[in-house]
C-alpha positions in Angstrom: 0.0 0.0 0.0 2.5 2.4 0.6 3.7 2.4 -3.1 7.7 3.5 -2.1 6.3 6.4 0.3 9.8 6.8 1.1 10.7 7.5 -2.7 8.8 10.5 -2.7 9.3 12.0 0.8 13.1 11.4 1.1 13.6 12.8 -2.8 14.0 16.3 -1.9 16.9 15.1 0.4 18.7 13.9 -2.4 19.6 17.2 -3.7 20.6 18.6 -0.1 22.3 15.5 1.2 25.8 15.1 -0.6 25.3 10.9 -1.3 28.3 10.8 -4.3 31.2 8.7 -3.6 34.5 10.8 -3.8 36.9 10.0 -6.7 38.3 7.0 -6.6 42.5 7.8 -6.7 44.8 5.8 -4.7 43.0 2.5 -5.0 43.7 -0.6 -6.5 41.5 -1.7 -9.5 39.5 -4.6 -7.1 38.5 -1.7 -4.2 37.7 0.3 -6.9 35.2 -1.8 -8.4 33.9 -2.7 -5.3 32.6 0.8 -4.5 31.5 1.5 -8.1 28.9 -1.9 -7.7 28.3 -0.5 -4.0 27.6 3.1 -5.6 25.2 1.4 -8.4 23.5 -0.6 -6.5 22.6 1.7 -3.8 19.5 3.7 -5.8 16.5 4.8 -4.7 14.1 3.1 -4.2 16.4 1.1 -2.2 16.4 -2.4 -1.9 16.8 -4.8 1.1 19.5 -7.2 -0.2 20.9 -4.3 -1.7 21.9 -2.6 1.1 22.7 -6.1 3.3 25.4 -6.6 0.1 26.8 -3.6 0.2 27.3 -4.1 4.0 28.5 -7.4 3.4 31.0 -5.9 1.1 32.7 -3.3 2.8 32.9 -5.8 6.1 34.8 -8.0 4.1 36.9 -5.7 2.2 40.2 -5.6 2.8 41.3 -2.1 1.9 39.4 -1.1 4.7 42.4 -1.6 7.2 45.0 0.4 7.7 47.7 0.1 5.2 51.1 0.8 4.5 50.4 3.8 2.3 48.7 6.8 3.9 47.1 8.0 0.8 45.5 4.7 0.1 44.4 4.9 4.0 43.2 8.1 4.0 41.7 7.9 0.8 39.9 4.2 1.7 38.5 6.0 5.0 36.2 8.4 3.1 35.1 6.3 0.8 33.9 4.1 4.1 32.3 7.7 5.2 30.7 8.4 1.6 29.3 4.2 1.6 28.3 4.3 5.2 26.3 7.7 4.9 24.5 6.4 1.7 23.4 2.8 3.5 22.2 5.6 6.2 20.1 7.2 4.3 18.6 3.5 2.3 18.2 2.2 6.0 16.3 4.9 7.0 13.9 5.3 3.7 13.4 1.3 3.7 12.6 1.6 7.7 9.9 4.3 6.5 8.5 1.6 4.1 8.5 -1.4 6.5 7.0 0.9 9.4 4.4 2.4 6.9 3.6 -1.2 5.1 2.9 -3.0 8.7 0.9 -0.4 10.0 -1.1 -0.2 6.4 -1.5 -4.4 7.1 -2.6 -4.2 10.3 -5.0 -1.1 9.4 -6.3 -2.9 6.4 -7.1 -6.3 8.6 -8.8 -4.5 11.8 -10.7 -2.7 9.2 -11.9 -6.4 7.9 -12.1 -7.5 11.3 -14.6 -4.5 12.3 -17.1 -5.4 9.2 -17.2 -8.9 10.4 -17.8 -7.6 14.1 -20.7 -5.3 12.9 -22.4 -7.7 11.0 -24.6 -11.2 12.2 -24.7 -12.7 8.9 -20.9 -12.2 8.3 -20.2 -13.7 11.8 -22.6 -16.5 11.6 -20.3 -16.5 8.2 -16.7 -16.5 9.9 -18.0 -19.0 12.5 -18.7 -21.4 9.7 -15.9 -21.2 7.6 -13.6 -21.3 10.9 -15.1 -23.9 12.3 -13.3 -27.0 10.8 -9.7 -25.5 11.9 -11.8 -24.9 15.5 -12.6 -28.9 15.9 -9.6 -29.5 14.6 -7.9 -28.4 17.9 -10.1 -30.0 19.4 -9.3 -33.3 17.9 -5.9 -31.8 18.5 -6.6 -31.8 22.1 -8.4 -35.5 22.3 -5.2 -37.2 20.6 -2.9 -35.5 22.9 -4.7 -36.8 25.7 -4.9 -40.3 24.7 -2.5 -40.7 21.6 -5.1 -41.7 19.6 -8.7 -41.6 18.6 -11.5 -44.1 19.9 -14.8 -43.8 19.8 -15.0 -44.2 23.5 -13.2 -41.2 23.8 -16.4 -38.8 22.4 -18.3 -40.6 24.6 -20.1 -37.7 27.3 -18.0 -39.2 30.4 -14.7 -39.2 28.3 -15.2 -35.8 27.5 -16.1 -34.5 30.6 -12.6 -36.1 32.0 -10.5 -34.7 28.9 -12.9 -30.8 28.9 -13.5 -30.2 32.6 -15.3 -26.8 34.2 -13.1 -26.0 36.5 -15.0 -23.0 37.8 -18.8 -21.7 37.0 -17.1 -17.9 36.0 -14.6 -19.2 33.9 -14.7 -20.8 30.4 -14.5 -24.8 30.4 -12.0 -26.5 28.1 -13.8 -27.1 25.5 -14.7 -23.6 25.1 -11.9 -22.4 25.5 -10.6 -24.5 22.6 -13.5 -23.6 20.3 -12.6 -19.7 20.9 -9.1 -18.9 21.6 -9.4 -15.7 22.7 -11.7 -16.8 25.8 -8.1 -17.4 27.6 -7.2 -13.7 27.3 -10.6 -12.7 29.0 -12.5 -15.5 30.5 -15.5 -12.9 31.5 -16.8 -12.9 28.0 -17.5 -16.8 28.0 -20.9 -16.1 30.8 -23.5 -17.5 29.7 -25.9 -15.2 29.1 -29.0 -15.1 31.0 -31.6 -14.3 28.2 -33.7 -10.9 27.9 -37.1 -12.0 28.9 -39.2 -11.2 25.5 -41.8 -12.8 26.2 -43.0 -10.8 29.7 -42.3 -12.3 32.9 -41.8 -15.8 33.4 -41.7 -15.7 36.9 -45.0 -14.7 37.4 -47.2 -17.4 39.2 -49.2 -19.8 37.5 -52.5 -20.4 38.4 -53.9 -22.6 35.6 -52.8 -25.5 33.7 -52.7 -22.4 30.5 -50.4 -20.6 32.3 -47.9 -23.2 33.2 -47.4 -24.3 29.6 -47.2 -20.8 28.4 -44.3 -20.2 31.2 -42.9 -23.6 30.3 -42.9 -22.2 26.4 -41.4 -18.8 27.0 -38.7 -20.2 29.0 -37.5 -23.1 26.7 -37.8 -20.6 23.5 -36.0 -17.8 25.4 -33.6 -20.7 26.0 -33.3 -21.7 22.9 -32.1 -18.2 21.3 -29.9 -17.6 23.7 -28.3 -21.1 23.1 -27.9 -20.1 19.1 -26.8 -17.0 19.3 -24.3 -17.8 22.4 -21.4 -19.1 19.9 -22.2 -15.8 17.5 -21.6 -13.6 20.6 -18.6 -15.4 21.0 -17.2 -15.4 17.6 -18.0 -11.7 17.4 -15.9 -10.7 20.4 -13.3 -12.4 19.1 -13.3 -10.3 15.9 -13.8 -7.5 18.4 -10.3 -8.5 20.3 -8.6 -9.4 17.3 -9.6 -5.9 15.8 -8.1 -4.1 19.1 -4.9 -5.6 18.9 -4.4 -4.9 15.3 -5.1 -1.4 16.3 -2.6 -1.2 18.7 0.0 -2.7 16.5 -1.2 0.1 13.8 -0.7 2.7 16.4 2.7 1.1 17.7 4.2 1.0 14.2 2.7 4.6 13.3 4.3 5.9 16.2 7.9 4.7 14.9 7.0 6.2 12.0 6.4 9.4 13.1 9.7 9.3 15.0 11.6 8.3 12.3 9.6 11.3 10.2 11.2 13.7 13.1 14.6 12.3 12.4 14.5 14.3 8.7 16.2 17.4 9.7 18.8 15.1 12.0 19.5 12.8 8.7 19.9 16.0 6.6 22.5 17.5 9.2 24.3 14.3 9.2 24.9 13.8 5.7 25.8 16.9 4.7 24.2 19.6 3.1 24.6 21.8 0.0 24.5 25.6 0.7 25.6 27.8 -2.1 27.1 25.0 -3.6 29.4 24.3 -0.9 28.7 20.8 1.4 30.2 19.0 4.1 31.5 15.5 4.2 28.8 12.7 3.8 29.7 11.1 7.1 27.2 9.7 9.7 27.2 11.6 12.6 27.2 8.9 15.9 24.3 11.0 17.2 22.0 9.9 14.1 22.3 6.1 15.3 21.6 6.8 18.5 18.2 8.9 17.5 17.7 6.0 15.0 18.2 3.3 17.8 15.9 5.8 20.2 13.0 6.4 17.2 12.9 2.9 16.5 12.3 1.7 20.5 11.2 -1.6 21.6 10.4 -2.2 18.6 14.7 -3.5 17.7 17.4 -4.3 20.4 20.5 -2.5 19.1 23.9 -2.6 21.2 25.7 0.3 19.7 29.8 0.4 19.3 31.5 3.5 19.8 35.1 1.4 17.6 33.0 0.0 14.9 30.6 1.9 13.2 30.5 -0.5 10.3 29.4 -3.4 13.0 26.4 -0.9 14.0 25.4 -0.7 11.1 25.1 -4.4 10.4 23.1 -4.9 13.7 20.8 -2.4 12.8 20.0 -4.0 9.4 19.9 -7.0 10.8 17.5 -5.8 13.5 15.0 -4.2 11.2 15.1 -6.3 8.3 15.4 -9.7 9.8 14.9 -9.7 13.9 11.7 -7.4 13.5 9.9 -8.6 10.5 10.3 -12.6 11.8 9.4 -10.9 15.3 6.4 -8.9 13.9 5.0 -11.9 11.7 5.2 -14.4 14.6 3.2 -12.0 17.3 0.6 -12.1 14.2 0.7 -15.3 14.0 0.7 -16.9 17.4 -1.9 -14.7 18.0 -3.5 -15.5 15.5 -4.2 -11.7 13.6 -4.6 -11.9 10.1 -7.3 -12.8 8.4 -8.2 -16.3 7.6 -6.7 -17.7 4.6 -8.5 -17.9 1.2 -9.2 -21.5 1.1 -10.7 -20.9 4.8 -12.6 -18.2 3.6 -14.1 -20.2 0.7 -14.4 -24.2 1.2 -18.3 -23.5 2.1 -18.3 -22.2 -2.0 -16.0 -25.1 -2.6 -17.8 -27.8 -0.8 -21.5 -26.8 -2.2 -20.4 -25.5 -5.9 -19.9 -29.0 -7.6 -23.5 -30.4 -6.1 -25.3 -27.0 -7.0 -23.1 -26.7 -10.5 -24.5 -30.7 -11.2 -27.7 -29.9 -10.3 -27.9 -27.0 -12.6 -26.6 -28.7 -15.4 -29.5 -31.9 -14.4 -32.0 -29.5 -14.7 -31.3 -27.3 -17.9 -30.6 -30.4 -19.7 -34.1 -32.0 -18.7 -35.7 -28.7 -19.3 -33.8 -28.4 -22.8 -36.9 -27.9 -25.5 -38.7 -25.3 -23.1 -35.4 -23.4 -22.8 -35.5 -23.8 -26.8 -38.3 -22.3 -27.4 -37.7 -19.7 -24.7 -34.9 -18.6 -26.4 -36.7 -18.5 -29.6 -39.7 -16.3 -28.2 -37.3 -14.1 -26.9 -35.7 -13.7 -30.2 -38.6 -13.0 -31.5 -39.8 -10.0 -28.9 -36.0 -8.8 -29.5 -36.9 -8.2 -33.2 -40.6 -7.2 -33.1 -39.3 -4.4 -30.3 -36.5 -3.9 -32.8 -38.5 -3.8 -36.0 -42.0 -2.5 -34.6 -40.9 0.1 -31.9 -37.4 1.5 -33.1 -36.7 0.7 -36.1 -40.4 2.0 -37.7 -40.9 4.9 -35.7 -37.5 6.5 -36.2 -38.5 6.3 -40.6 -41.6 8.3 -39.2 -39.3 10.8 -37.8 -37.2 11.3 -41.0 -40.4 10.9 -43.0 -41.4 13.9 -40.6 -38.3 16.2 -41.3 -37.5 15.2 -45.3 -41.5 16.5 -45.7 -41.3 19.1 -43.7 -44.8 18.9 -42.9 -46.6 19.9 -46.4 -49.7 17.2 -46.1 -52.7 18.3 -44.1 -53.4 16.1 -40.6 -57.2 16.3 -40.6 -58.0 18.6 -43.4 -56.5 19.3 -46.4 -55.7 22.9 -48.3 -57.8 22.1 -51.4 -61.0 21.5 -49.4 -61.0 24.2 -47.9 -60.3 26.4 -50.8 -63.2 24.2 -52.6 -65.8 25.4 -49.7 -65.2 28.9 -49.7 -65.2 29.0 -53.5 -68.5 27.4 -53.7 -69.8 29.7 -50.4 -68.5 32.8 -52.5 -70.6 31.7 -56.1 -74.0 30.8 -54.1 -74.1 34.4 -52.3 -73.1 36.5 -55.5 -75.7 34.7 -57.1 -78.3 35.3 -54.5 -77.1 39.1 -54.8 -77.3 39.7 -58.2 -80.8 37.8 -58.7 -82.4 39.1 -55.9 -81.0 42.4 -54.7 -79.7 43.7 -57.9 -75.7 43.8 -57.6 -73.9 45.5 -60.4 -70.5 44.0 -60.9 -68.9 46.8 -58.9 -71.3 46.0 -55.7 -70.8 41.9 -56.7 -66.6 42.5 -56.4 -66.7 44.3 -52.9 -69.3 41.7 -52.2 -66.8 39.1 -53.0 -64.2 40.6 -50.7 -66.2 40.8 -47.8 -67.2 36.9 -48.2 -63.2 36.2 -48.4 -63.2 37.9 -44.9 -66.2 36.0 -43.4 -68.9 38.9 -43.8 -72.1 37.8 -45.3 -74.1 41.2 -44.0 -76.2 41.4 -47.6 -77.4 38.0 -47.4 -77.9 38.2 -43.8 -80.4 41.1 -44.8 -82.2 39.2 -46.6 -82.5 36.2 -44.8 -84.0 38.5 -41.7 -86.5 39.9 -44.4 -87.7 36.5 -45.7 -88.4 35.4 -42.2 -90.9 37.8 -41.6 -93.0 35.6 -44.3 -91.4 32.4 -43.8 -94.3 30.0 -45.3 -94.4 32.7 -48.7 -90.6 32.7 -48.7 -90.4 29.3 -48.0 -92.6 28.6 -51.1 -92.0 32.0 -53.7 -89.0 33.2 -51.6 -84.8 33.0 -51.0 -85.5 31.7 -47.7 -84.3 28.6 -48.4 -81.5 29.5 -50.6 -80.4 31.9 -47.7 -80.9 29.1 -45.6 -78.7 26.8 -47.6 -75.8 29.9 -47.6 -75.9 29.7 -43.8 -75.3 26.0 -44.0 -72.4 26.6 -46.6 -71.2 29.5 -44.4 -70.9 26.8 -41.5 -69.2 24.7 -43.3 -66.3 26.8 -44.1 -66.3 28.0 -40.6 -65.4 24.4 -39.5 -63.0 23.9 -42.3 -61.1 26.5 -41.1 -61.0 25.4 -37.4 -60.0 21.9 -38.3 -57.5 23.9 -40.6 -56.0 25.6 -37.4 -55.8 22.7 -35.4 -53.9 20.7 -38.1 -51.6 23.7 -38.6 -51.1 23.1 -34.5 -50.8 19.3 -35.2 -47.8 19.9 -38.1 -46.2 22.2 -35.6 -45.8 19.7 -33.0 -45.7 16.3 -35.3 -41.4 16.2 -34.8 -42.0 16.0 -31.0 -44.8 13.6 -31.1 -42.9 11.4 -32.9 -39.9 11.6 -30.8 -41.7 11.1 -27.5 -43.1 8.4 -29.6 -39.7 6.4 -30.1 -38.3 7.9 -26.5 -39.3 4.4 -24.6 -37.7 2.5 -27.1 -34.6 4.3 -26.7 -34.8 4.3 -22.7 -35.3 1.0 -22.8 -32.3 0.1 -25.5 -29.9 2.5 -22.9 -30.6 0.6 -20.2 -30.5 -2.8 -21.3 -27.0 -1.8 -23.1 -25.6 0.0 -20.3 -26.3 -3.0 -18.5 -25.0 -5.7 -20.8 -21.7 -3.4 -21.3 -20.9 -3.5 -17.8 -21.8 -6.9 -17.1 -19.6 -8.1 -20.1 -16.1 -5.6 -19.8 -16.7 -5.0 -16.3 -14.9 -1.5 -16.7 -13.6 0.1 -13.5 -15.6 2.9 -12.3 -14.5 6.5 -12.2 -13.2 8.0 -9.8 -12.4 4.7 -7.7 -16.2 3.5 -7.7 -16.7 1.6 -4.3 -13.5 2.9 -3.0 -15.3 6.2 -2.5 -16.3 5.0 0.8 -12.5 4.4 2.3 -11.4 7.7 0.7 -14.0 9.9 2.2 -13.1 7.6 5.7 -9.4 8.2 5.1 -10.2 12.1 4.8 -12.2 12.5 8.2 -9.5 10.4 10.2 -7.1 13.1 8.8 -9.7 16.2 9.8 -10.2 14.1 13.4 -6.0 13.8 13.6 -5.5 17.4 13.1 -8.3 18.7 15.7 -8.4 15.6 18.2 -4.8 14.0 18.5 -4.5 10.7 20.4 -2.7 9.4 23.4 0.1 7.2 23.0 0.5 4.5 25.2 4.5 5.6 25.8 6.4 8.2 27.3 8.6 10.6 25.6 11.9 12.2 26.7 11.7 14.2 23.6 10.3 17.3 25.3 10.4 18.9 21.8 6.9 17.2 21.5 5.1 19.2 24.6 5.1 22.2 22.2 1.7 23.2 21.4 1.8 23.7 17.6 4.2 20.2 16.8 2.3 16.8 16.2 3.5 13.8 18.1 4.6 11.3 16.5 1.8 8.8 16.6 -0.3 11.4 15.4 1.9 11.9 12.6 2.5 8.3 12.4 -1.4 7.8 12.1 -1.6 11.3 9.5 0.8 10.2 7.1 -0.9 6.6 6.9 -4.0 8.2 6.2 -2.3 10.4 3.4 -0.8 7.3 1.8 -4.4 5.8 1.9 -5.1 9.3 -0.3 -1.8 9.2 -2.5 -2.8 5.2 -3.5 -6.1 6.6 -4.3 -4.9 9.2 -6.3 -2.4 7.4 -8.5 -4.6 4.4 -9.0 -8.4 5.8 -9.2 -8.3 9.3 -11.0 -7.1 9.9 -14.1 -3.3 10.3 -15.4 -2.5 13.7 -16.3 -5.5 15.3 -15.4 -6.0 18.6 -13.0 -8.4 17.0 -10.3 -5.3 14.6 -9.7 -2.6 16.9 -9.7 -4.5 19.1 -7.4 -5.3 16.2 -5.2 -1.6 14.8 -5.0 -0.1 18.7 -4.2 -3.2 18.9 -1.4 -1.8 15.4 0.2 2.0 16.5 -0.5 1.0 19.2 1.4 -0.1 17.6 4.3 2.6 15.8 4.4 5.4 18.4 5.0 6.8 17.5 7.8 8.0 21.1 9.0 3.9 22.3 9.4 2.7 22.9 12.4 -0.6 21.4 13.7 -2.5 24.8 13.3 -0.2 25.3 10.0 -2.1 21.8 8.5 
């Protein structure tokens, strides 16, 4: 997880720190190309058998004594300084790696731990895919006892004798064997006494009703507390389990942050470049003794005031040998990291062939319905295809290469036809009957265009003072029948404005139309393409969650620090404004959380990540202050 942290926080040192072997004059050609391959192979980001070679090298040198010739002494002496403060500076970038890796471990498994804690179902989970390593101690613990296995010895009495409870508040044997952890604190084995759901069972019985109802509650009360007694226990164990990862997170963050404090101590010991100038790349005694100090219980270093070469050796050996094998046997005798993959999946293992035949037993028998399944659903796929894409999207470009000419409901032509015919039968009732000259008949004609019938109107309110002599020798009827016409038009030119509306609006129709069919298309193919390339989401996708996480426990580190379970003599720390070093131990694991993030979720070369790795390179400057972060 910590993706070199220590190539990107120690690489401004590398321009301040003066790492470069001296020239190599006054040495014979075999010293010589022993500090060339110890100068190559010492790069960052430095490597563990690297820098145990290059110790192995120079302790084995030769030319390391003193000679005869006190050139090649002198001269073999600072090329010892120039090699020693380089495998100072790798052992203290590795020791920022190994620090920041175990903590990130032990972070990433309490964090497991925790979701099985919260959870029944993934308990009741763990407890089953555990529980063939937990009888296996317990057959374990029945062959020790006899030396081998008999059925007489699962016999009730036998196990009694080999599982005894020695006292009513502590865990028996057998418990104890199931659940580990019940050694460590026997007050979590109690039995529990059962919440009373079902009202008081005490209460006294008066009736033959009441007896069995109390003798019900009590044996179903019973009986959950029975089944979910184990879950309890295998939930506190996650809980323990979860603590003491926590505590190693915190322990190995708090040698982090000391060995983050030793920066400005390194840089002073190596040398550093000021207007070009530098001094000698030789390690300062003091820096081993803060390195020994930073690094605590967690190495046993004895350091040499003759041989600085030999203390360098024992601390290499010390934290790359003595406190790895130390730190993965704690973990494993106490049994901390998560159970292995084959644990975590034989219940998949042991029911996937029976389900798989199963499957395979009952497609086969069910072959010719899942034929003709399949061939109804080809067929829906390409009536939706044909009937509600395919079709409706010609409407559309029907729609726009038309460009809405054709009528809806009425056509152009009829309507010219009506009023035509309405404009003949009223000059014609004008010029028989009231006289119209062709002058009177023209401005007759435009009035009709405009919908003004006012002559024959006149005559129609004439005839109908007389309507049985007009009706017989009269226009009533022919006014009448003008009226009618007059009507007529009246409604061709509404339906004419309402298909005018209709051609207005016929693109939209038709798209809302075809929209289902698309909706439905999108969804179905966003579907299928994610189900089939399975593309990593943006922006990290269900890694979200841990970021945002990552980014509170930074806010919470900054306003709230927490107490370390040590002391300091470093009274530089009581200052206000610094950070401790298990706060900064705990910040900068939270930032590497970010950096992975960064340079694994968002996008190369964009501005979001560049903005978001100069934020955490920020916070990460060791010289801020807390009220500066």
């Amino acid at each position: 997880m910590s993706l070199s942290y220590s190539a990107h926080y120690t690489e401004p040192l590398l321009s301040l720190a003066n790492l470069q072997l001296p020239p190599l004059i006054g040495l014979d050609p075999r010293a010589e190309e022993l500090y060339t391959d110890i100068d190559a192979t010492l790069k960052p980001p430095f490597r563990v058998e690297a820098i145990q070679n290059a110790l192995k090298l120079l302790h084995d040198d030769i030319f390391l004594h003193p000679t005869s010739s006190i050139q090649t002494q002198h001269t073999s002496g600072v090329l010892l300084e120039a090699a020693l403060g380089k495998i100072a500076f790798a052992l203290y970038a590795k020791a920022l790696d190994i620090y920041l890796d175990e903590a990130s471990a032990a972070q990433d498994d309490a964090e497991w731990w925790a979701e099985v804690e919260q959870s029944n179902q993934l308990a009741a989970l763990y407890l089953l895919q555990t529980l063939p390593n937990r009888l296996l101690k317990v057959l374990q613990v029945l062959r020790s006892h006899d030396g081998s296995l008999r059925l007489s010895t699962f016999h009730p009495s036998s196990l009694r004798v080999l599982f005894p409870t020695r006292s009513p508040l502590r865990p028996s044997t057998f418990v104890a064997t199931l659940f580990p952890h019940l050694t460590t604190d026997s007050s979590l084995a109690r039995f529990p006494s059962g919440v009373d759901f079902y009202g008081n069972t005490r209460r006294s019985a008066t009736t033959v009703v009441d007896v069995l109802g109390n003798a019900i509650r009590r044996f179903m009360n019973r009986f959950t507390t029975i089944i979910y007694f184990p879950l309890r226990l295998s939930r506190d164990e996650c809980r323990l389990k979860r603590l003491e990862l926590e505590k190693i997170r915190n322990d190995c963050a708090e040698v982090l942050g000391k060995l983050m404090a030793m920066r400005p101590s390194l840089i002073r010991s190596l040398g550093v470049r000021h207007d070009g100038a530098s001094t000698e790349s030789t390690p300062d005694p003091s820096f081993l003794v803060d390195f020994v100090t930073a690094l605590g219980s967690a190495t046993s270093v004895h350091l040499s005031e003759q041989n600085v070469l030999s203390n360098f050796m024992e601390l290499s050996k010390a934290i790359f040998i003595t406190h790895k094998d130390e730190h993965a046997s704690y973990l494993d005798t106490h049994d901390l990291r998560r159970p292995s993959r084959l644990t975590l999946m034989w219940p998949r293992l042991l029911l996937l062939p029976p389900l798989a035949l199963y499957c395979v037993k009952t497609l086969y028998a069910s072959r010719a319905t899942l034929t003709h399944l399949a061939q109804d659903t080809l067929e829906t796929a390409r009536a939706f295809v044909t009937d509600w894409l395919l079709e409706p999207l010609r409407g559309v470009f029907k729609t726009i290469r038309a460009g809405g000419e054709d009528g809806v409901i009425v056509r152009r032509e009829a309507v010219s036809a009506d009023v035509d015919s309405l404009e003949r039968m009223a000059l014609a009732l004008a010029k028989e009957k009231l006289g119209y000259d062709e002058t009177r008949l023209a401005a007759l004609a435009e009035q009709i265009r405009l919908g003004d019938l006012t002559p024959v109107l006149q005559l129609y309110e004439e005839d109908i003072k007389r309507p049985f002599k007009s009706a017989v020798a009269g226009t009533l009827l022919r006014s009448l029948f003008v009226q009618v016409q007059k009507a007529k038009v009246d409604i061709d030119q509404a339906l004419m404005g309402i298909d005018r509306l209709l051609k207005s609006q016929e693109l939209t129709f038709a798209f809302v139309g075809v929209a289902p069919a698309f909706a439905i298309v999108y969804v179905v193919g966003g579907f299928l393409r994610g189900f089939i390339f399975r593309r990593r989401n943006r922006y990290g996708g269900k890694h979200r969650m841990s970021v945002w996480l990552a980014m509170r426990r930074v806010e919470r580190l900054l306003l709230f620090q927490p107490k370390s379970l040590h002391k300091y003599a470093d009274q530089q720390q009581d200052a206000r404004d610094s950070i401790p070093p298990l706060t900064a131990g705990l910040l900068v694991l939270s930032l590497t959380h970010l950096r992975n993030f960064a340079l694994t979720c968002l996008p190369a070369r964009s501005r979001l990540r560049e903005g978001f790795l100069e934020d955490v390179q920020d916070l990460e400057d060791p010289s801020l202050g807390r009220w500066e972060s």
